[in-house]
Biopython code that builds the backbone (N, CA, C, O; Angstrom):
import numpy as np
from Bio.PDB.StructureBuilder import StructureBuilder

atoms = [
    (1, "UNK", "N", (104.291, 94.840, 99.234)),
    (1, "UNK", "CA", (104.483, 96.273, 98.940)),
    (1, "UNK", "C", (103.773, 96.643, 97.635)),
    (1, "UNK", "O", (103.130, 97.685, 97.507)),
    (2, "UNK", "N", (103.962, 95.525, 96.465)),
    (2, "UNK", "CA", (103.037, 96.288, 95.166)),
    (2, "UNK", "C", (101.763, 95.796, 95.344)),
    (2, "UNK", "O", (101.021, 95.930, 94.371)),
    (3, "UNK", "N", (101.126, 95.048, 96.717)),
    (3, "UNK", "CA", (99.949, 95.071, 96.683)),
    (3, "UNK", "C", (98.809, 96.523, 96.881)),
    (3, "UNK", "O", (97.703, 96.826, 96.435)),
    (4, "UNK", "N", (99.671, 97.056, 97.675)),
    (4, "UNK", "CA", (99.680, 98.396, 98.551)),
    (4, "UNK", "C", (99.967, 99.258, 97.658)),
    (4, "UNK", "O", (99.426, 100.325, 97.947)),
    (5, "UNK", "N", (100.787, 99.340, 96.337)),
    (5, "UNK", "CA", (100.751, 100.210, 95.539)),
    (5, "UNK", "C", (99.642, 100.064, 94.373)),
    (5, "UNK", "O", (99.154, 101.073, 93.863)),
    (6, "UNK", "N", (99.364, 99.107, 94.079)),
    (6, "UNK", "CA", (98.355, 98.613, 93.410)),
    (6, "UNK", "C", (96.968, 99.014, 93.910)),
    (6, "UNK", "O", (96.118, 99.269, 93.057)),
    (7, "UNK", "N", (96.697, 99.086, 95.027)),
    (7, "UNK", "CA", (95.863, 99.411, 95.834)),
    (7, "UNK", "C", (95.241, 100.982, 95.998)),
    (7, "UNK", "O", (94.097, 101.299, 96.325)),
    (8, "UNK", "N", (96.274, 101.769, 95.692)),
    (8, "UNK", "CA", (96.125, 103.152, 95.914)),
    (8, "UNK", "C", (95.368, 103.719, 94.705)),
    (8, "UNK", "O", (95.622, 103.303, 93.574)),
    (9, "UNK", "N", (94.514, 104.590, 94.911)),
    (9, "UNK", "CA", (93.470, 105.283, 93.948)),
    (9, "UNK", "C", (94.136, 105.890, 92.723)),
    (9, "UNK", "O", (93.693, 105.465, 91.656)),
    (10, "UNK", "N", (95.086, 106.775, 92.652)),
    (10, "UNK", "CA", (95.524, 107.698, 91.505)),
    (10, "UNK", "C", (96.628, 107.727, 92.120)),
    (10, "UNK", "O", (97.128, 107.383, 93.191)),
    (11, "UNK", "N", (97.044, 108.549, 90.549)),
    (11, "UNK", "CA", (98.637, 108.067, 90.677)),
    (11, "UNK", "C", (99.557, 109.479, 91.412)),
    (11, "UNK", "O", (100.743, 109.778, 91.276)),
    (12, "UNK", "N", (98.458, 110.150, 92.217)),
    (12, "UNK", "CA", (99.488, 111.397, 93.338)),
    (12, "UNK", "C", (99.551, 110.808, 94.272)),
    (12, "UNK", "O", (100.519, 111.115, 94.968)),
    (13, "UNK", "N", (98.496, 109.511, 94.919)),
    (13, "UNK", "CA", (98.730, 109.074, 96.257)),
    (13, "UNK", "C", (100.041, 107.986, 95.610)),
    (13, "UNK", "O", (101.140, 108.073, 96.159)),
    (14, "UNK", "N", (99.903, 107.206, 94.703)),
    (14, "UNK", "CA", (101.150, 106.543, 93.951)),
    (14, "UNK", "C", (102.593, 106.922, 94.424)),
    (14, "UNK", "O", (103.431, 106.150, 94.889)),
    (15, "UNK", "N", (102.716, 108.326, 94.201)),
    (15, "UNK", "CA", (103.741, 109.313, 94.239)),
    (15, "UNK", "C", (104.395, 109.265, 95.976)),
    (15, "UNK", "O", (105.504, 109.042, 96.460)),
    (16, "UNK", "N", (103.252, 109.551, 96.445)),
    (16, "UNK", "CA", (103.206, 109.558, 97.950)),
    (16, "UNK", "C", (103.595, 108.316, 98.664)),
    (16, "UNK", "O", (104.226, 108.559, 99.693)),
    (17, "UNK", "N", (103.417, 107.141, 98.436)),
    (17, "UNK", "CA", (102.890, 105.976, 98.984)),
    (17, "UNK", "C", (104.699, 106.094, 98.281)),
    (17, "UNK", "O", (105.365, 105.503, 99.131)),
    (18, "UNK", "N", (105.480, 106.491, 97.373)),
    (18, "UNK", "CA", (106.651, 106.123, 96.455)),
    (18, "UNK", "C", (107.755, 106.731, 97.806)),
    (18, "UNK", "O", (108.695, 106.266, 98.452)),
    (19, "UNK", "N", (107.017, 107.978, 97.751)),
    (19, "UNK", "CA", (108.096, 108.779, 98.538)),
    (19, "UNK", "C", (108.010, 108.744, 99.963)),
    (19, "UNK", "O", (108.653, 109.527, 100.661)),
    (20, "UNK", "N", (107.371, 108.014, 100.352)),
    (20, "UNK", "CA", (107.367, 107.583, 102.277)),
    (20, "UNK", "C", (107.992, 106.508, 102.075)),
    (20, "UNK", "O", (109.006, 106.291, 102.739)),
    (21, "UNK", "N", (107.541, 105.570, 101.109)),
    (21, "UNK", "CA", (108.628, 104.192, 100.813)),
    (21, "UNK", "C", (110.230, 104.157, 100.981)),
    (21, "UNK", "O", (110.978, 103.366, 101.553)),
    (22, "UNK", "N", (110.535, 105.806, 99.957)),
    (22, "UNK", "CA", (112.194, 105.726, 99.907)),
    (22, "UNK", "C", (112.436, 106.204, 101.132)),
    (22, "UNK", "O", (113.348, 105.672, 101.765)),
    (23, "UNK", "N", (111.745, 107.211, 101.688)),
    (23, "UNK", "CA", (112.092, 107.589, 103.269)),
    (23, "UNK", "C", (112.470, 106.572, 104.602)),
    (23, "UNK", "O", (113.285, 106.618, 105.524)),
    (24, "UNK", "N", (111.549, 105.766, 104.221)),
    (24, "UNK", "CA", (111.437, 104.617, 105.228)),
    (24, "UNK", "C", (112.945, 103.634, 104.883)),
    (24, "UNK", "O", (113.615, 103.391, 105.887)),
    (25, "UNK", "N", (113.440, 103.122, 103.642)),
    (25, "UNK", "CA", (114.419, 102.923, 103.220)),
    (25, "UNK", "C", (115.653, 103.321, 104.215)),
    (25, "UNK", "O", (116.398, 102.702, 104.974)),
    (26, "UNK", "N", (115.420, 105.114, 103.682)),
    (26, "UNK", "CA", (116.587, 106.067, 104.075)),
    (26, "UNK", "C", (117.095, 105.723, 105.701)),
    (26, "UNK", "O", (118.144, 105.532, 106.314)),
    (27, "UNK", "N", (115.826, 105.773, 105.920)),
    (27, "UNK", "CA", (116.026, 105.313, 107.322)),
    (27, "UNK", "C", (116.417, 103.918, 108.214)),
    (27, "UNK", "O", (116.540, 103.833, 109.435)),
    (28, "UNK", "N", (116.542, 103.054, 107.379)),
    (28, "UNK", "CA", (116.509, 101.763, 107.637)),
    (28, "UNK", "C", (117.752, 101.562, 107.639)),
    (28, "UNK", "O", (118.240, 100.869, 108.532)),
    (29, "UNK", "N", (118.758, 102.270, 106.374)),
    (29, "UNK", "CA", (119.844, 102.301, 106.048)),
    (29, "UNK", "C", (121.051, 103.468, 106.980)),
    (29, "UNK", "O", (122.255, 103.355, 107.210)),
    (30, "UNK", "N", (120.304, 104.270, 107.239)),
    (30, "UNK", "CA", (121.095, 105.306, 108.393)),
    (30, "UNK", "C", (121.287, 104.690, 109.181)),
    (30, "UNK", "O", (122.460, 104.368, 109.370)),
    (31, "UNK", "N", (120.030, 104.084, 110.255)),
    (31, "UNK", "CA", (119.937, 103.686, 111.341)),
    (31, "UNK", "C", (119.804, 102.166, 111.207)),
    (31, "UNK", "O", (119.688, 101.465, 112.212)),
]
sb = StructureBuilder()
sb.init_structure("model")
sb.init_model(0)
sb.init_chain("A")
sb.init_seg("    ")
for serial, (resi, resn, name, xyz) in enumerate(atoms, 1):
    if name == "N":
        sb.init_residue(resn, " ", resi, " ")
    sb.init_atom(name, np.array(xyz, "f"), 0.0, 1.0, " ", f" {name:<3s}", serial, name[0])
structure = sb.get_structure()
């Protein structure tokens, strides 16, 4: 996973790549 964040150009895709992360979480944990 911090290869993939490490990986990302600037730090808005950072942000992005942060907040599909906790989503994916959210979801893991609902369902």
């Amino acid at each position: 996973a911090m290869m993939v964040l490490y990986n990302q150009p600037g730090r808005e895709t950072n942000y992005l790549w942060l907040e599909n992360l906790l989503f994916e979480l959210e979801q893991d944990v609902l369902h």
